[in-house]
VODRENDO-483786 format. One line per 10 residues: number of its first residue (from 1); their letters; for each residue x, y, z of C-alpha. Coordinates in steps of 0.25 Angstrom, whole numbers, always signed. Each point is the difference from the previous one (the first is absolute). Layout:
BEGIN
NUM = a = X,Y,Z ~ ... .
***
This chain:
BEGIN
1 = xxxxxxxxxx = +124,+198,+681 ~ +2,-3,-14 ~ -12,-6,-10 ~ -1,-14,-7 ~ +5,+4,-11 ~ -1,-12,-9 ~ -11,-5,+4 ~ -8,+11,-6 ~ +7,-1,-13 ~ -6,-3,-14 .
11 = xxxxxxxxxx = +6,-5,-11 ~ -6,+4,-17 ~ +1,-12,-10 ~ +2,+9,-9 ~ +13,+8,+1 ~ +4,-9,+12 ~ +0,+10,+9 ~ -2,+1,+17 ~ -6,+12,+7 ~ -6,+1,+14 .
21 = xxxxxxxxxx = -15,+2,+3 ~ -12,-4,-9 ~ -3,+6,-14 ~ -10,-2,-10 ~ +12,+5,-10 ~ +13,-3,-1 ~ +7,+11,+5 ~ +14,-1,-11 ~ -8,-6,-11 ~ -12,+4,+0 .
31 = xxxxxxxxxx = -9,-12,+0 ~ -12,-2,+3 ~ +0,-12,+11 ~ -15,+1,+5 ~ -3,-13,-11 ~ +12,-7,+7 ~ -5,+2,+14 ~ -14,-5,-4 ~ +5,-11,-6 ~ +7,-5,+11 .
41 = xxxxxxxxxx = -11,+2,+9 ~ -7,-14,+0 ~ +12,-8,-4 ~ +8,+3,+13 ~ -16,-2,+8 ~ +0,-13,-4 ~ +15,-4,+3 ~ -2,+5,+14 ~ -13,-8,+1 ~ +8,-12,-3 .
51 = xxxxxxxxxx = +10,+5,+6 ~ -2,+7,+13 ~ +12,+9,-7 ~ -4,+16,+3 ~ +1,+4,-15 ~ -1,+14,+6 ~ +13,+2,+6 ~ +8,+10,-10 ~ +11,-12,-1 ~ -8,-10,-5 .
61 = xxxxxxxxxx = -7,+11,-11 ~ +17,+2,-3 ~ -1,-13,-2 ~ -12,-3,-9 ~ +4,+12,-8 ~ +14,-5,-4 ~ -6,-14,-2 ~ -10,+6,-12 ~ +11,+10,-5 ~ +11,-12,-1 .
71 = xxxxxxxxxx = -12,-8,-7 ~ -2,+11,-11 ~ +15,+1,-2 ~ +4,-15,-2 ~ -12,+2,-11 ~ +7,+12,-4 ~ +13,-11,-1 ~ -10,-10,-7 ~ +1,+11,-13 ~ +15,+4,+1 .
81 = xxxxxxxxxx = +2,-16,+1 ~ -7,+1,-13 ~ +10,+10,-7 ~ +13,-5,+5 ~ -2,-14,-4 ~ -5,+5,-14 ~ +10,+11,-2 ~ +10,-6,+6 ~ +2,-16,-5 ~ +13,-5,+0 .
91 = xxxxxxxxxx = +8,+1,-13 ~ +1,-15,-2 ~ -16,-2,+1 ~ -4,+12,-6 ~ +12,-4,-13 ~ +4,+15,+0 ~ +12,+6,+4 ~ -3,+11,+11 ~ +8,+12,-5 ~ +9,+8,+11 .
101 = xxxxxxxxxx = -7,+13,+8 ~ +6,+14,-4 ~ +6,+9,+9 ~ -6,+17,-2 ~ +8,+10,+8 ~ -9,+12,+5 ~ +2,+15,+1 ~ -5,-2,+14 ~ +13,-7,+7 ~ -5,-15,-2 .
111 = xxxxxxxxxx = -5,-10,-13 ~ -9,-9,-3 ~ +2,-16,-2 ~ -10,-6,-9 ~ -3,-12,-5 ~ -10,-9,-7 ~ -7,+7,-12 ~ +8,+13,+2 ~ +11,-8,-3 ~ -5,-5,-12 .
121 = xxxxxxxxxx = -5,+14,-4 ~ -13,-3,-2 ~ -3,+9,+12 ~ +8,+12,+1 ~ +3,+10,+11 ~ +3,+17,+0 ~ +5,+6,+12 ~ -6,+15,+1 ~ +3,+10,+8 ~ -11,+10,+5 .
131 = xxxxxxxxxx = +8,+3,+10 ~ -2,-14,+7 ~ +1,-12,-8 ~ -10,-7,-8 ~ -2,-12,-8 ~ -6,-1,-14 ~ -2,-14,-4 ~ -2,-3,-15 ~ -2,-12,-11 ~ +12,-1,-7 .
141 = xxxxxxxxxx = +2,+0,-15 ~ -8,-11,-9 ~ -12,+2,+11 ~ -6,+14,-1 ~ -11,+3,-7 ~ -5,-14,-1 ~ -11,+0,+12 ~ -12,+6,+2 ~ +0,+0,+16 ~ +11,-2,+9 .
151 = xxxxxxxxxx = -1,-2,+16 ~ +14,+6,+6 ~ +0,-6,+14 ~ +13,+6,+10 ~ +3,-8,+13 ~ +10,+1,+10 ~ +4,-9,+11 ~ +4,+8,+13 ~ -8,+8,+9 ~ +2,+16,-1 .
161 = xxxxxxxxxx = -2,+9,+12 ~ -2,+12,-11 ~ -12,-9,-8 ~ -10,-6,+7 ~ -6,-7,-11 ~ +11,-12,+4 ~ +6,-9,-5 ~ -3,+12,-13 ~ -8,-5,-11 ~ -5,+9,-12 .
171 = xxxxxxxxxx = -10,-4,-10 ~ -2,+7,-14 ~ -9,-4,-11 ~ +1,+5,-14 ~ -8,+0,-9 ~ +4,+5,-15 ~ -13,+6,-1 ~ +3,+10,+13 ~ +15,+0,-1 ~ +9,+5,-12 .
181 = xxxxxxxxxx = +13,-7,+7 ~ -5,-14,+6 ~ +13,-4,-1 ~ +6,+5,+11 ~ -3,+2,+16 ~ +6,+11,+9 ~ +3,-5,+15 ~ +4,+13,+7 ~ +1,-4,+15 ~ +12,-10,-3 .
191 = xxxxxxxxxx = +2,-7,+13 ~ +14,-6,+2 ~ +2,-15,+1 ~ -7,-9,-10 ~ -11,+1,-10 ~ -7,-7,-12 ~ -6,+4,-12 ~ -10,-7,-7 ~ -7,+3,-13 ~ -12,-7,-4 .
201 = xxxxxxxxxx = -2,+3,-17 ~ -13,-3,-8 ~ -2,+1,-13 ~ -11,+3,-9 ~ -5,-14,+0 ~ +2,-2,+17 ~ +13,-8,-1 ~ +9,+3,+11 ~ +14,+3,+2 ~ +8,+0,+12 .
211 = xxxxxxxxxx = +12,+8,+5 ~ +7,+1,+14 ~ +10,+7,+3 ~ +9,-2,+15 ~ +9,+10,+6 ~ +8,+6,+11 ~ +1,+14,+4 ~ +12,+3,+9 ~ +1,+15,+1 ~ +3,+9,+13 .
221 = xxxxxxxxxx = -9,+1,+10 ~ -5,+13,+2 ~ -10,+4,+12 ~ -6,+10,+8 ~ -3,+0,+16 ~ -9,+6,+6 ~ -8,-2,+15 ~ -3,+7,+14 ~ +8,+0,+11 ~ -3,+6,+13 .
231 = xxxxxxxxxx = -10,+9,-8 ~ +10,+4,-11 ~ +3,-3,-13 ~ +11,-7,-5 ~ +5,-4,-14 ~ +12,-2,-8 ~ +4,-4,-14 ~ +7,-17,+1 ~ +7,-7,-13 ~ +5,-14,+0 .
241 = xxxxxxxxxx = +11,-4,-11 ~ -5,-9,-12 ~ +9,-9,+3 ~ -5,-2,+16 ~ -15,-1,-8 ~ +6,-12,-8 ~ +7,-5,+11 ~ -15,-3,+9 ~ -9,-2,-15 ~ +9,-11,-3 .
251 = xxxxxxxxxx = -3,-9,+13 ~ -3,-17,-4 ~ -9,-1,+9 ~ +1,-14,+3 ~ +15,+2,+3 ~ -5,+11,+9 ~ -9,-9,+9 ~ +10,-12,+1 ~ +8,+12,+7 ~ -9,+5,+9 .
261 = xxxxxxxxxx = -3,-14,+4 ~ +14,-1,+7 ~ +3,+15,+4 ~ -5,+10,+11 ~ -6,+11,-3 ~ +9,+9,+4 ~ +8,-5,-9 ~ -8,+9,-11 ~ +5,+15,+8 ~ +10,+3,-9 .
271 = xxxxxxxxxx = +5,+14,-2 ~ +4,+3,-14 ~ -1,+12,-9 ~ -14,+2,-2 ~ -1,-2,+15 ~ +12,+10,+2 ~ -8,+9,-10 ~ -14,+0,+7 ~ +7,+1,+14 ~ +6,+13,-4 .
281 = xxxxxxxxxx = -12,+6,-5 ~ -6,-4,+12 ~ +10,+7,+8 ~ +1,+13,-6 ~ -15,+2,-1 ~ +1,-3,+15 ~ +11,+9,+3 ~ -7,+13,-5 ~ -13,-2,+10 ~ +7,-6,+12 .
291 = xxxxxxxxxx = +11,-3,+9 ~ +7,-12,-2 ~ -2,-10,+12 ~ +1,-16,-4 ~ -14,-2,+6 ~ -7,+12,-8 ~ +6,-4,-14 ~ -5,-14,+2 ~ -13,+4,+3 ~ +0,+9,-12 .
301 = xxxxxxxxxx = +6,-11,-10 ~ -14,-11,+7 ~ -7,+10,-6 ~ +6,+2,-12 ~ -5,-16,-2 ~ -11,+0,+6 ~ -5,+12,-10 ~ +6,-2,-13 ~ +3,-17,+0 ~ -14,-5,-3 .
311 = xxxxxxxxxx = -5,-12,+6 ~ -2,-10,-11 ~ +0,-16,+5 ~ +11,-9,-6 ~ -12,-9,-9 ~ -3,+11,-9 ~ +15,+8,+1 ~ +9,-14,-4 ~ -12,-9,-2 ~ +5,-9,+11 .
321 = xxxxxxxxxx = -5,-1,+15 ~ +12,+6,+7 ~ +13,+8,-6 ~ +10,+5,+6 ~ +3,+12,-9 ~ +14,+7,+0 ~ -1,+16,+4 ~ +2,+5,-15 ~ -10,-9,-5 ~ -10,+5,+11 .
331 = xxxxxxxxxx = +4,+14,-6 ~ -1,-2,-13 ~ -14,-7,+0 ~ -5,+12,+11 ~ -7,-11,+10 ~ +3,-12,+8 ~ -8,-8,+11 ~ +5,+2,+15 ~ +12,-8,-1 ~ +6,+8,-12 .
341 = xxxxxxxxxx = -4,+13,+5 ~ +8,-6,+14 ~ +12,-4,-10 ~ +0,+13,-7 ~ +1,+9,+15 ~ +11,-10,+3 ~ +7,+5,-10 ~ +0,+15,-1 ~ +3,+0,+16 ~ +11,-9,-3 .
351 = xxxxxxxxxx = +7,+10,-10 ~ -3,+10,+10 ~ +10,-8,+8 ~ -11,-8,+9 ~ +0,-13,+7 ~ -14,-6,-4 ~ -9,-11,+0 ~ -12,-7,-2 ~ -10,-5,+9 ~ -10,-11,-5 .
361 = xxxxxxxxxx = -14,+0,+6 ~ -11,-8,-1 ~ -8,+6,-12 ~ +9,+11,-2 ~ +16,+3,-2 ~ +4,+13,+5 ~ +15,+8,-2 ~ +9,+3,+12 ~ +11,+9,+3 ~ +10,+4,+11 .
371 = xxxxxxxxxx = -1,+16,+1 ~ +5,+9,+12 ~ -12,+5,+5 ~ +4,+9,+10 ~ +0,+11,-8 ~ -16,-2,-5 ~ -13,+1,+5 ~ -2,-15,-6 ~ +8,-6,+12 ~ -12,+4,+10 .
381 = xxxxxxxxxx = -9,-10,-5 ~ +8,-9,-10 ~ -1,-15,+0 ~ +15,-7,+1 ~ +5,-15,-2 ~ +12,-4,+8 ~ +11,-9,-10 ~ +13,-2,+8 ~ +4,+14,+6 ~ -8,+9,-11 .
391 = xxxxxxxxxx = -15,+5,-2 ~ -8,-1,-12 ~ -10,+10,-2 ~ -12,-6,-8 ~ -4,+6,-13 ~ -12,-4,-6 ~ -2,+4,-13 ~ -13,-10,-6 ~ -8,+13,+10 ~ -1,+12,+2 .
401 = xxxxxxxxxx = +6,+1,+13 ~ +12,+8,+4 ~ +15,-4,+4 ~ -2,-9,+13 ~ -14,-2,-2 ~ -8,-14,+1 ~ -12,-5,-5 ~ -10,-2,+12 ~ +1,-15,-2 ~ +17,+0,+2 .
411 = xxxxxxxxxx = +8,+4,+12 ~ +13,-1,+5 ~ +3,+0,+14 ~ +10,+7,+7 ~ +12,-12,-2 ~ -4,-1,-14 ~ -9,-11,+1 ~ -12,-1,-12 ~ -13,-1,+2 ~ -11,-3,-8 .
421 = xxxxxxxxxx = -14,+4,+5 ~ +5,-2,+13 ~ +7,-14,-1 ~ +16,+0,-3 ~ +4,-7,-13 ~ +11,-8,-1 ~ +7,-8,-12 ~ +1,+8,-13 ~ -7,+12,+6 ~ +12,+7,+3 .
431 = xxxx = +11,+12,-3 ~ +9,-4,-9 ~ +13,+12,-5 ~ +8,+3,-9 .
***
């Protein structure tokens, strides 16, 4: 019988992070979350004193953990607030005329589009090459070699699988007594999406000059894959356009939630290019180990999310409480809650000319897909819903489970009937296809 899963997951305040099992380090980032776990100790004693509430059930410590990690974000908030309404007064309050961005086309098959104080000049950037690209940010002419200390400070905004220092922020102080050039900071792991700059001069006599720099990085997506399958390796090389990338960065996220508010959410599997792409790769990486049954490359693409899309809640991903995130932005930012990594399944079985669906739980949103599995081993034991005359198989990719496989706490019964810890669900709990 398959384990609980979820309920013995954690979750890191740090890098925003899930894992299984309890650690005293975060097992992506590294932190030490002992002090965390301490500290929580006699807070959640007295709220089950006043509560009767049993603060030890991994739930609730979920729970109590994303509640302290949203608390320090909206002060993280508090301090960006601060910037954006400084830096960024309306031109009729602040009586200056904000000039336009500049565009800078890159070696790398992408450009950057800045704004603010680049746009001004009193910031400027260089594109190296070493082979990847970097970033040197400088003070422009009429501001260097004025100061005796500057602190550079490199933001970005969106989560990066490949850095888990996230959102990415770098800190450098230079001093002219340490630093022959304090004029200029180097940010070599350029993230795409968008990014500030900000430069905080002193002179001599401790006076302060400000500086901030915004931008945009739409360059092609370039990413390695690598995980285990069935005690092997696989791997392969996956690139996404620029233009796909500027497609999902440039998403207004208010227009974005008006529309989910009125769609399904199957209604975000979508089959395009990078989809067609990732598909592809998926397939012929599949093709040199095994033969072709519809059940097996299912099983092997579940995988393939379950391993390489990391598990990263909506709150700290999009800073709102649920997004449904379209598949190439799922790829392009490497993680996604349940329901993404279910979108993003959806839709490379779809390319692979699959009916599919999605099947809303309570606490969970799992994948499903109608594969012939006859010619498998899966079909022995794999759970099926009924829709019309078709079965779904379930796919469950917020786990570790197989192709057909359900937690301990679902179940579907031979007419295709949900259960959830042995009562049936009605209503919203339901498959819903493509």
């Amino acid at each position: 019988m398959a384990t609980n899963k979820r309920t013995d997951k954690g979750f890191c305040p740090f890098c925003g992070m899930s894992f299984s099992g309890d650690h005293d380090d975060c097992p992506f980032c590294g932190q030490d979350l002992r002090m965390y776990k301490d500290d929580l100790g006699p807070i959640m004693g007295s709220i089950q004193t006043a509560t009767n509430i049993d603060m030890k059930s991994p739930k609730v410590r979920i729970t109590m953990s994303v509640v302290l990690f949203l608390l320090a974000f909206a002060g993280a908030l508090v301090v960006f607030d601060y910037y954006d309404s400084h830096f960024n007064t309306p031109a009729e309050e602040a009586e200056v005329v904000i000039p336009e961005g500049l565009m800078i086309e890159l070696q790398s098959n992408g450009y950057l589009d800045l704004t603010q104080d680049f746009a001004t000049q009193d910031i400027k950037v260089q594109p190296l090459y070493d082979p990847e690209l970097k970033l040197r940010f400088y003070l422009g002419d009429g501001h260097q070699d004025k100061y005796q200390k500057v602190v550079w400070q490199v933001t970005t905004e969106s989560y990066s699988s490949t850095n888990m220092k996230n959102p990415f922020y770098q800190k450098v102080t230079k001093d002219i007594s340490e630093y022959s050039d304090i004029d200029s900071v180097l940010w070599e792991n350029v993230n795409i999406g968008k990014f500030w700059i900000i430069a905080d001069c002193y002179t001599a006599d401790g006076e302060c000059e400000v500086f901030m720099g915004a931008g945009v990085y739409y360059g092609k997506l370039v990413k390695s894959y690598s995980w285990i399958y069935n005690g092997a390796k696989m791997s392969f090389d996956y690139t996404m356009s620029s233009d796909e990338v500027r497609k999902c960065l440039n998403v207004d996220l208010t227009t974005r939630m008006d529309q989910q508010s009125v769609s399904s959410m199957t209604d975000y599997v979508i089959d395009g290019q990078s989809i067609t792409d990732l598909d592809n790769k998926l397939k012929s990486l599949y093709n040199k180990s095994y033969r072709y049954s519809e059940a097996g490359y299912a099983d092997f693409v579940l995988s393939f999310v379950q391993s390489c899309i990391y598990d990263v809640y909506d709150s700290y991903n999009y800073h709102v409480s649920d997004f449904w995130a379209y598949p190439a932005e799922t790829i392009l930012s490497g993680c996604g809650d349940d329901e993404d990594r279910a979108i993003l399944f959806c839709s490379i079985m779809k390319d692979a000319g699959m009916n599919v669906g999605i099947i809303t739980f309570p606490e969970s949103t799992i994948a499903a897909v109608e594969v012939d599995l006859s010619d498998s081993y899966i079909g022995t034991y794999a759970k099926t819903i009924r829709e019309l005359y078709n079965r779904y198989t379930v796919a469950d990719t917020d786990s570790e489970l197989g192709l057909g496989e359900l937690r301990s706490y679902y179940d579907v019964s031979e007419d295709g009937t949900l259960y959830y810890n042995g009562t049936e669900i009605h209503g919203k709990y339901r498959l819903e296809t493509v």
